[in-house]
MDTraj code that builds the backbone (N, CA, C; nanometers):
import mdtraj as md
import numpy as np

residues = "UNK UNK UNK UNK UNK UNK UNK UNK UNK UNK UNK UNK UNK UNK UNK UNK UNK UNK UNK UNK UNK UNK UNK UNK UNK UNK UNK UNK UNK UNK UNK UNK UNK UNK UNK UNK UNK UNK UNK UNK UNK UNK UNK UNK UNK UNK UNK UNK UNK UNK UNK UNK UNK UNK UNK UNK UNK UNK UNK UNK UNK UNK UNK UNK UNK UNK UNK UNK UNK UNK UNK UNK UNK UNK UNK UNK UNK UNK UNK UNK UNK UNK UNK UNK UNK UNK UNK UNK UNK UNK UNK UNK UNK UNK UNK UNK UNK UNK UNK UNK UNK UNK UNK UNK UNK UNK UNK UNK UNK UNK UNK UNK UNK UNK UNK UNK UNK UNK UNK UNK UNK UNK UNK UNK UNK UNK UNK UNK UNK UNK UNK UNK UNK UNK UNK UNK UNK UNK UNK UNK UNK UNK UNK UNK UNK UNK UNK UNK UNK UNK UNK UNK UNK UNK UNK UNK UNK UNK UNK UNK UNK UNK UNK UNK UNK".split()
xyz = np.array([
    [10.4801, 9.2957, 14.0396],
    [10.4790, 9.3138, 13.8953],
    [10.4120, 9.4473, 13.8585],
    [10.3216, 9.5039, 13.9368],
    [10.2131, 9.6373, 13.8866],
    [10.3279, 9.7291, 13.9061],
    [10.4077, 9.6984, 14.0418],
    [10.4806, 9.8188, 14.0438],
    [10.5945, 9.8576, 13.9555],
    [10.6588, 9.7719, 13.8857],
    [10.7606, 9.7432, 13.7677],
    [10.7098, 9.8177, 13.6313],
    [10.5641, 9.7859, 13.6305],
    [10.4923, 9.8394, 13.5276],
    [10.5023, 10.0432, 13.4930],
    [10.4514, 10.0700, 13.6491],
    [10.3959, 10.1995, 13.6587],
    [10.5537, 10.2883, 13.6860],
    [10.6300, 10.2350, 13.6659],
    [10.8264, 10.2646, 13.6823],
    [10.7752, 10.2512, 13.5330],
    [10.8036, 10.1268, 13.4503],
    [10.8351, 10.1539, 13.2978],
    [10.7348, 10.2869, 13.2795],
    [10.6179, 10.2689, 13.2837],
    [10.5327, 10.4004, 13.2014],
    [10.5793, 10.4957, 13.2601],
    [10.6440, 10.5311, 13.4017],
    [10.6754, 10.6852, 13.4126],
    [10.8451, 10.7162, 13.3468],
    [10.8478, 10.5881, 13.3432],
    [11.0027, 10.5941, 13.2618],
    [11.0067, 10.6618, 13.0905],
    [10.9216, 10.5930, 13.0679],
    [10.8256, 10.6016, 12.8468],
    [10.8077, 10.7463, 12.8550],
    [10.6914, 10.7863, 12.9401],
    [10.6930, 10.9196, 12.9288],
    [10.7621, 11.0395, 12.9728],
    [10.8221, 11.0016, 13.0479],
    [10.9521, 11.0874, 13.0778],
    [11.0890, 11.0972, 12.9334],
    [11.0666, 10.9716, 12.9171],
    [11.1431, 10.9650, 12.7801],
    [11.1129, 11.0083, 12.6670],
    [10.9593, 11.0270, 12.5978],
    [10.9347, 11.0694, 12.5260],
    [10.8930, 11.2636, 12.5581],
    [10.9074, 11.2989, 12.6256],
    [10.8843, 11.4430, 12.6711],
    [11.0328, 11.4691, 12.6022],
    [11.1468, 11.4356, 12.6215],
    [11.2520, 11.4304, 12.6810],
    [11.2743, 11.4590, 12.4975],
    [11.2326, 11.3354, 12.4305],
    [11.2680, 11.2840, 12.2885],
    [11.1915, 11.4492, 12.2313],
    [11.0591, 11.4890, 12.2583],
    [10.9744, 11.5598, 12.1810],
    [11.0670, 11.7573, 12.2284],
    [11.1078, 11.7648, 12.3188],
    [11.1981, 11.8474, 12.3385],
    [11.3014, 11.8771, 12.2616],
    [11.3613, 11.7693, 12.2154],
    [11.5025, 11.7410, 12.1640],
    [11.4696, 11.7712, 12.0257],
    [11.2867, 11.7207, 11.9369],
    [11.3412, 11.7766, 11.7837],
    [11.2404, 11.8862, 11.8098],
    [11.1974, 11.9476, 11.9056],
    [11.1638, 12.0897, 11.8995],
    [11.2823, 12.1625, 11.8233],
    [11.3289, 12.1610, 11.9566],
    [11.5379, 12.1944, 11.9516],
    [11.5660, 12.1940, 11.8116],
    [11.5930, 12.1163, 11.7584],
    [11.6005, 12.0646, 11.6273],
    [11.5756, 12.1018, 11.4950],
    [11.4466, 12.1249, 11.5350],
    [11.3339, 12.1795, 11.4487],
    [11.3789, 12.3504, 11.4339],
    [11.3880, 12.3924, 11.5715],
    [11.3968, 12.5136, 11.5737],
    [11.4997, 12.6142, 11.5576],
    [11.6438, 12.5181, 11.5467],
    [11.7631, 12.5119, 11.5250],
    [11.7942, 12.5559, 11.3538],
    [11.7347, 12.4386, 11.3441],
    [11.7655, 12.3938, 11.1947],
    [11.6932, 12.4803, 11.0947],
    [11.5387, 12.5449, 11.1466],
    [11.4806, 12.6150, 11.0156],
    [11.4454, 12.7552, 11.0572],
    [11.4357, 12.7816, 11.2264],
    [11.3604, 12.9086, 11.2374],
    [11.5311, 12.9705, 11.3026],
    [11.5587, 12.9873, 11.3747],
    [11.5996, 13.0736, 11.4681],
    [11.7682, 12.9843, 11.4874],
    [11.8966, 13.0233, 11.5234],
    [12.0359, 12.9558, 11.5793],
    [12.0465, 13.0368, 11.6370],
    [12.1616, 13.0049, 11.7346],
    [12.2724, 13.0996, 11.8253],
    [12.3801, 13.0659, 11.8063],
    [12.5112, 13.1542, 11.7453],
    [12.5852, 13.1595, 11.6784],
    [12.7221, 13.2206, 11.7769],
    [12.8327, 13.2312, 11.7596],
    [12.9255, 13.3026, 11.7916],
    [12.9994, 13.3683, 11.7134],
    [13.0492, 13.4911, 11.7080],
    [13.1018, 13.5526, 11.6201],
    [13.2925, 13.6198, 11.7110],
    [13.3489, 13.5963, 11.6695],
    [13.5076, 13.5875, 11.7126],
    [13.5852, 13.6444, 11.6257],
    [13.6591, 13.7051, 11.6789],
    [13.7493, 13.7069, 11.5536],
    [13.8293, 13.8761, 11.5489],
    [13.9296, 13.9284, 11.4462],
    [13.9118, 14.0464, 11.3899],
    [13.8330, 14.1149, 11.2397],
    [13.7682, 13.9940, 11.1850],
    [13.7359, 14.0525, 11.0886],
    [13.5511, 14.1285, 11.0985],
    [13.4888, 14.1308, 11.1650],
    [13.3891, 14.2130, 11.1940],
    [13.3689, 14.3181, 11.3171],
    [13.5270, 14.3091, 11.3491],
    [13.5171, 14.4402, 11.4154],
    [13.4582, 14.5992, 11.3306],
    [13.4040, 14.6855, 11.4222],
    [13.3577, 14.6691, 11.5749],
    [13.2052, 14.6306, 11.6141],
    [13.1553, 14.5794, 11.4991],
    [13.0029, 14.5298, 11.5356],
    [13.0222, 14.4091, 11.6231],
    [13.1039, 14.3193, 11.6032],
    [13.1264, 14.2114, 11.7459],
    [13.2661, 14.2325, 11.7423],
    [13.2974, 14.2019, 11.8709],
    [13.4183, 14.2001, 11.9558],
    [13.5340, 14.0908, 11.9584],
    [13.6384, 14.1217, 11.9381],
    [13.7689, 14.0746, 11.9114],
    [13.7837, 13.9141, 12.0025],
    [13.6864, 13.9027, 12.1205],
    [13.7420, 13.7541, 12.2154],
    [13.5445, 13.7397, 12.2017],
    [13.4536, 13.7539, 12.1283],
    [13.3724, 13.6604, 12.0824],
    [13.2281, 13.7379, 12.1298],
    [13.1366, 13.7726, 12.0466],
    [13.0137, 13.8326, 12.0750],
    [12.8431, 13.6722, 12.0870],
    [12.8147, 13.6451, 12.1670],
    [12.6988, 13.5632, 12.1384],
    [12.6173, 13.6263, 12.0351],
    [12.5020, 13.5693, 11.9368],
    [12.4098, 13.6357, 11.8358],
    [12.3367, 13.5609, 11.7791],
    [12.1957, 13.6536, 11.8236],
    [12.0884, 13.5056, 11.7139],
    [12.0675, 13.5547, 11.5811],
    [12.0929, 13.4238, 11.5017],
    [12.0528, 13.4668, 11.3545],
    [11.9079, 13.3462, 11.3282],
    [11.8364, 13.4535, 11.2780],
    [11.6931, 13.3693, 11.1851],
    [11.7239, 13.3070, 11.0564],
    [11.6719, 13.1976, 11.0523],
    [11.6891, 13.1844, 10.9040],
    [11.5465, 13.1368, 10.8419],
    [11.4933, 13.2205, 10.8273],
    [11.3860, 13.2119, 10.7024],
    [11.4056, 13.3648, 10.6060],
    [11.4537, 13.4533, 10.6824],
    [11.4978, 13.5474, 10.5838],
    [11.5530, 13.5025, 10.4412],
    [11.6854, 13.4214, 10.4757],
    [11.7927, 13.3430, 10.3494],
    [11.6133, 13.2811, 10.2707],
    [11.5853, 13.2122, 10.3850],
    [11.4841, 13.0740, 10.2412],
    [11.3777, 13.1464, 10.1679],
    [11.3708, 13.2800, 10.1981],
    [11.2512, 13.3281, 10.1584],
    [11.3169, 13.4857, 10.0960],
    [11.4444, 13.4613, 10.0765],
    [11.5325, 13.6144, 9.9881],
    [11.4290, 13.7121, 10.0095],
    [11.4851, 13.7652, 10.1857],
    [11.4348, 13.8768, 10.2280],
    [11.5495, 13.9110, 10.2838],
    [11.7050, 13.8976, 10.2335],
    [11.8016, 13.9683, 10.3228],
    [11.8618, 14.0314, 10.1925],
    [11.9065, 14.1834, 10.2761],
    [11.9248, 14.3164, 10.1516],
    [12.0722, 14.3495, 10.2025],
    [12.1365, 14.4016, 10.1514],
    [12.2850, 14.4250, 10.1580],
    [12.2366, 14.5396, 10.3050],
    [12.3543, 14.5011, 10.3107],
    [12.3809, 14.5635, 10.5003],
    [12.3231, 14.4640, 10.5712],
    [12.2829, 14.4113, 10.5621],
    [12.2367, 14.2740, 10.6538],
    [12.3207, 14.1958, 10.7162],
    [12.4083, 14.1631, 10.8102],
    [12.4927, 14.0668, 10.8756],
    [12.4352, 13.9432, 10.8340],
    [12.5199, 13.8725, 10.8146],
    [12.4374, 13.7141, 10.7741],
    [12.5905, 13.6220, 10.8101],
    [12.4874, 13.4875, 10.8285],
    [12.5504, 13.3410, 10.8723],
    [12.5627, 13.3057, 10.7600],
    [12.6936, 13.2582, 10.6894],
    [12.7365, 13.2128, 10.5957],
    [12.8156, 13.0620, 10.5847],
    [12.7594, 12.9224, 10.5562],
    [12.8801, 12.8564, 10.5205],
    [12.9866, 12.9158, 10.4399],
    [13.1130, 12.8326, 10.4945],
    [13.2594, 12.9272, 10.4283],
    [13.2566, 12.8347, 10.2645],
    [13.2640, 12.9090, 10.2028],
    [13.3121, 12.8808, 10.1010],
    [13.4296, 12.8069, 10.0951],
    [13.5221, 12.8183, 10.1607],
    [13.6619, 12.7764, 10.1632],
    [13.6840, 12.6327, 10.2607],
    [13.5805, 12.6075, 10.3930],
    [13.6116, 12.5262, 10.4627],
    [13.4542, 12.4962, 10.5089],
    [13.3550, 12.4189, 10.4280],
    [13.2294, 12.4056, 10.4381],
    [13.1677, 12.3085, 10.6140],
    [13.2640, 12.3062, 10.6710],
    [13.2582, 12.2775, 10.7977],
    [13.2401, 12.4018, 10.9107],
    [13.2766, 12.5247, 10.8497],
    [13.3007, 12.6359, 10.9489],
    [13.2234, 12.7408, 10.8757],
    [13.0907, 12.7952, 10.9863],
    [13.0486, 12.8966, 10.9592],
    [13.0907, 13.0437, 11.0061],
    [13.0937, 13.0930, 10.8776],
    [13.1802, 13.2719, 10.9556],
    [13.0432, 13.3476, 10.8985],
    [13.0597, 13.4876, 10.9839],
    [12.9511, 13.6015, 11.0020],
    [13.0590, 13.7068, 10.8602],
    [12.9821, 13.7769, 10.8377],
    [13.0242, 13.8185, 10.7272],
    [12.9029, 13.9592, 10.7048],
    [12.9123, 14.0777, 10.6926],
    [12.8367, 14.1969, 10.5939],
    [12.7939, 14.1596, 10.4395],
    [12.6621, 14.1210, 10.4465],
    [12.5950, 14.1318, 10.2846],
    [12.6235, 14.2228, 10.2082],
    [12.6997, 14.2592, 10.0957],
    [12.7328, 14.3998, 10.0772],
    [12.6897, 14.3785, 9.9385],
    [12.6063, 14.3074, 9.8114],
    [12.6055, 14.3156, 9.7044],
    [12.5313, 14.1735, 9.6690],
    [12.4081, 14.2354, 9.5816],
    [12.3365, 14.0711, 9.5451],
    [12.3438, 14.0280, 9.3917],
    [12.3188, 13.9660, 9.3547],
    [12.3171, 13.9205, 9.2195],
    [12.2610, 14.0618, 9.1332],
    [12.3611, 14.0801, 9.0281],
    [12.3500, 14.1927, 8.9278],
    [12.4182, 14.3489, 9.0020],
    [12.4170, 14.3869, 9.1486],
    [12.4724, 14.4816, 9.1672],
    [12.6208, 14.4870, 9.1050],
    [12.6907, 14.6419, 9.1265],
    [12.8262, 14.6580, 9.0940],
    [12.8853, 14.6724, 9.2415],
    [12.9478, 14.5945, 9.2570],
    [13.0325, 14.6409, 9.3688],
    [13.1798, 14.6904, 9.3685],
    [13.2419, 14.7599, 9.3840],
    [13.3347, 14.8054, 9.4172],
    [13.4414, 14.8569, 9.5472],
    [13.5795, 14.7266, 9.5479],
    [13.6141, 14.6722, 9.6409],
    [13.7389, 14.7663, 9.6664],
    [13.8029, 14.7777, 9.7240],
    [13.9700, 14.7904, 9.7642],
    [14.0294, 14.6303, 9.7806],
    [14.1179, 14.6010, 9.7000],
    [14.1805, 14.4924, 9.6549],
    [14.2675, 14.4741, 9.7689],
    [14.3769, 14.5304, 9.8397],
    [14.4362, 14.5481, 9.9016],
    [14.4894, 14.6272, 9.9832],
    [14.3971, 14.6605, 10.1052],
    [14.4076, 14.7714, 10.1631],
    [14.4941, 14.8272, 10.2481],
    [14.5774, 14.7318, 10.2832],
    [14.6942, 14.7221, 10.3629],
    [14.8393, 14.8052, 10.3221],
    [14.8074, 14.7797, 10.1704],
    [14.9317, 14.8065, 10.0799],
    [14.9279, 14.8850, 9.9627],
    [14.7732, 14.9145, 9.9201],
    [14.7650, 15.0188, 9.7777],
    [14.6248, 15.0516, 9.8124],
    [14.5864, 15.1392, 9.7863],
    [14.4976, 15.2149, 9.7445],
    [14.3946, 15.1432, 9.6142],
    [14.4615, 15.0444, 9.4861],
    [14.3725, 14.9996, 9.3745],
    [14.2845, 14.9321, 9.4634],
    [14.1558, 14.9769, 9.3793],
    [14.0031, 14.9443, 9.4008],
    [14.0225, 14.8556, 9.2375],
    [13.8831, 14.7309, 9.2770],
    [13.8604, 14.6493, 9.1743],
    [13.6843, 14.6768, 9.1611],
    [13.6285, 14.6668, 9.0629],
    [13.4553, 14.6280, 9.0502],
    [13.4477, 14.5521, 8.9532],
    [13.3556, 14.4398, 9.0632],
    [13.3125, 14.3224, 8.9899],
    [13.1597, 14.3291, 8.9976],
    [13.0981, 14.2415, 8.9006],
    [12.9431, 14.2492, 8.9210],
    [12.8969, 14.1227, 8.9498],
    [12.8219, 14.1280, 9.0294],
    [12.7866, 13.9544, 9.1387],
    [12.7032, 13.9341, 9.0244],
    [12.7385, 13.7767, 9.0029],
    [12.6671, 13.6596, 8.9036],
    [12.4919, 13.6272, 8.9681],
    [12.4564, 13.5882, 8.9093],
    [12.3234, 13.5557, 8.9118],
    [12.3513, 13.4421, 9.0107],
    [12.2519, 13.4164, 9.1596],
    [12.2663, 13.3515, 9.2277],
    [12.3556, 13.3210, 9.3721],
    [12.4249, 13.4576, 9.3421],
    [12.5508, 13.4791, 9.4256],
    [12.5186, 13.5680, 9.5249],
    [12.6242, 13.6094, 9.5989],
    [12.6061, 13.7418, 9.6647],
    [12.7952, 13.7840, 9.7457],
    [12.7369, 13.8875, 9.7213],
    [12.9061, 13.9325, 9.7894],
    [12.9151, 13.9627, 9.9448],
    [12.9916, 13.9264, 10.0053],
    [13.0103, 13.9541, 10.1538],
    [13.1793, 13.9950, 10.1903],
    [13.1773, 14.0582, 10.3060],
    [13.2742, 14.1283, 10.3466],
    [13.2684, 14.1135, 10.4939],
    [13.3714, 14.1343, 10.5810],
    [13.4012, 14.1416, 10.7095],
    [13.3948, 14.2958, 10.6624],
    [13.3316, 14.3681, 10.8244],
    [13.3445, 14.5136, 10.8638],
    [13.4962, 14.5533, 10.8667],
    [13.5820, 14.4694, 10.9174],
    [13.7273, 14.5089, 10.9169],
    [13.8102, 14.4803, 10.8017],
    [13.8447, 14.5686, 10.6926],
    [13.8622, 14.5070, 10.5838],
    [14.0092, 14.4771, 10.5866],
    [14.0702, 14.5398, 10.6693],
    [14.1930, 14.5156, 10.7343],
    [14.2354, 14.3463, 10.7675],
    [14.1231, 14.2923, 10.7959],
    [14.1687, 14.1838, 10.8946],
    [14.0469, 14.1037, 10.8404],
    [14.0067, 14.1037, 10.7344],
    [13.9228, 14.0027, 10.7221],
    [13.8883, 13.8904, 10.5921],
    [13.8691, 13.7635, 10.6018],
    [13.9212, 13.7113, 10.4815],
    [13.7459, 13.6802, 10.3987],
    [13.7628, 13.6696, 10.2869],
    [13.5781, 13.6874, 10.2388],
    [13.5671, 13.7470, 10.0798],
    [13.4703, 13.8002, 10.0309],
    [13.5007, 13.7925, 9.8565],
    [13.5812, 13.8512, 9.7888],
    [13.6348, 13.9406, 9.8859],
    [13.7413, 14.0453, 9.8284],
    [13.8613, 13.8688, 9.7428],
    [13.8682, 13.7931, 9.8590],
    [14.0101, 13.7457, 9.8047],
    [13.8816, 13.5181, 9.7859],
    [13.8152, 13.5525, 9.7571],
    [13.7245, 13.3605, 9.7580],
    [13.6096, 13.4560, 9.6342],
    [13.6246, 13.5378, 9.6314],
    [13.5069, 13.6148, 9.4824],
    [13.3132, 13.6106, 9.5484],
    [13.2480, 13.5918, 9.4501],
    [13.0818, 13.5910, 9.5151],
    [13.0787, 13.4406, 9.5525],
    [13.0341, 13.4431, 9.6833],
    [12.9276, 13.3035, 9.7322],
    [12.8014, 13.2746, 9.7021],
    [12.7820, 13.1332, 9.6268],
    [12.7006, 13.1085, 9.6189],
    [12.5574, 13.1299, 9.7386],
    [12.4642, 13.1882, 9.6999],
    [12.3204, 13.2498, 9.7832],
    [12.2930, 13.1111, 9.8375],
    [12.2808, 13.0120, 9.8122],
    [12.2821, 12.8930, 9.8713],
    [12.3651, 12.8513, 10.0237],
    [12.4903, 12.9280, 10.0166],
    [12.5175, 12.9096, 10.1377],
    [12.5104, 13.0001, 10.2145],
    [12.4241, 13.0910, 10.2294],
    [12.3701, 13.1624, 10.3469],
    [12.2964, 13.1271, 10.4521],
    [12.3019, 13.1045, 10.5366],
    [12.2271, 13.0481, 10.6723],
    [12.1255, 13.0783, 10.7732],
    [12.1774, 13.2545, 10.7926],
    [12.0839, 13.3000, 10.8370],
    [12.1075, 13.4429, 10.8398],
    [12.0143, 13.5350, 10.9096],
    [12.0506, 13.6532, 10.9317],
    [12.0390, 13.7127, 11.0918],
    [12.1365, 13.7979, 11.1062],
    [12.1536, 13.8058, 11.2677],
    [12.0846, 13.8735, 11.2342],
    [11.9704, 13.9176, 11.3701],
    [11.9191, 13.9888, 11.4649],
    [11.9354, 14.0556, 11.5771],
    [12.0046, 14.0090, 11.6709],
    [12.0291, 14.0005, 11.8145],
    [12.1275, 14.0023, 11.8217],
    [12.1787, 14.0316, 11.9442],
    [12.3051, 14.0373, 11.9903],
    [12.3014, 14.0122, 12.1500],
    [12.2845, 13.8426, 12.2079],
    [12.2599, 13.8445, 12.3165],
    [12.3421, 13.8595, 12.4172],
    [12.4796, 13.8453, 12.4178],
    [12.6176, 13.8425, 12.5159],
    [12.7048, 13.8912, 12.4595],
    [12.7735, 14.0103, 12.5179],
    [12.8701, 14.0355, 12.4882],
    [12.9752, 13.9880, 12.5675],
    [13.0991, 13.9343, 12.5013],
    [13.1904, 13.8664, 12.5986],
    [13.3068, 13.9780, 12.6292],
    [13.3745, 14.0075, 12.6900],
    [13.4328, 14.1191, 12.7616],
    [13.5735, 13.9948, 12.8358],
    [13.6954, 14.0593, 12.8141],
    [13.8351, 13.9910, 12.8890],
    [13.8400, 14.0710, 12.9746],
    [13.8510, 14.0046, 13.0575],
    [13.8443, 14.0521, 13.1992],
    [14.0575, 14.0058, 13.2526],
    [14.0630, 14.1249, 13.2395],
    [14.2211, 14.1117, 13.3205],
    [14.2764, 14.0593, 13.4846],
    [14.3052, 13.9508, 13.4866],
    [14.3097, 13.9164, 13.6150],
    [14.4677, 13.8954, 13.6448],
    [14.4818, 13.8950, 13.7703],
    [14.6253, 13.9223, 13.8546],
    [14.7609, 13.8460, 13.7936],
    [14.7239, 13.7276, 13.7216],
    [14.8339, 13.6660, 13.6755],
    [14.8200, 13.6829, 13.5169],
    [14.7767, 13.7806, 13.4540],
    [14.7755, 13.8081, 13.3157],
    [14.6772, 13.7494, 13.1678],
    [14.6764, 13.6337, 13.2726],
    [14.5842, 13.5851, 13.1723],
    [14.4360, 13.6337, 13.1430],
    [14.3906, 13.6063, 13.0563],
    [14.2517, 13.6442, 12.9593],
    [14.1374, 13.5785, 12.9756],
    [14.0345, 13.5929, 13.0699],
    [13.9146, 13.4755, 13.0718],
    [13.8223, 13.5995, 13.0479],
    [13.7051, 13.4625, 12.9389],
    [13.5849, 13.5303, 12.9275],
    [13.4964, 13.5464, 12.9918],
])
top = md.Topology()
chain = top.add_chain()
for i, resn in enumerate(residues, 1):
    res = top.add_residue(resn, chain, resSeq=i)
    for name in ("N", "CA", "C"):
        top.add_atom(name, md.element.get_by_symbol(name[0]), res)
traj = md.Trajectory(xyz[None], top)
């Protein structure tokens, strides 16, 4: 029976190390620091077309210390399940002034971000979807702000054509 015992207690505390790890994690996830992926064409060439790793902080957002030019983690406005990386380019009361459609005309639009908002843009304006065409996001859904840039992912061309990261 003693020995059944001294199994459960190394079992408890192994489990609770285990548990106190997990809302570190959690903790540290959720209010200080994420690691994010950024994919895509619309922030080319600050991250890369098959996916850049990147840590973003977020106490910057909770404590409105992020200034236009700032890369920031944004819930999407459009699909509040999917976070996209996006250029801070305009905060509540600036004028910004956009190219509407750059693909096809030259007209520029200026709008002035609402109180509470903020405007964001992909670096590639070519290829990127964000306030030009969804207007200012609410400052509320900002998440975090990158810092870092820990992996760059690179396609590596191999003998039968295909693309691994």
């Amino acid at each position: 029976m003693w020995h059944y015992r001294s199994i459960v207690r190394e079992a408890w505390h192994r489990t609770m190390a285990v548990a106190n790890f997990l809302c570190g994690l959690h903790v540290t996830n959720t209010y200080l620091c994420t690691a994010a992926l950024a994919y895509g064409p619309s922030m080319l060439p600050t991250f890369n077309l098959t996916g850049d790793l990147f840590l973003a902080e977020r106490l910057s957002t909770r404590f409105d210390k992020v200034r236009p030019g700032d890369v920031v983690l944004v819930r999407s406005p459009e699909n509040p399940r999917k976070l996209i990386v996006k250029r801070l380019l305009g905060m509540e009361g600036d004028s910004v002034t956009y190219a509407v459609d750059p693909k096809n005309s030259s007209r520029c639009n200026t709008v002035v971000v609402p109180k509470g908002h903020v405007w964001i843009e992909g670096d590639n304006i070519y290829a990127s979807r964000d306030s030009r065409q969804f207007g200012p996001v609410p400052y509320g859904l900002l998440e975090g702000k990158a810092f870092c840039k820990i992996l760059e992912a690179e396609a590596h061309v191999m003998t039968s054509g295909t693309f691994v990261l």
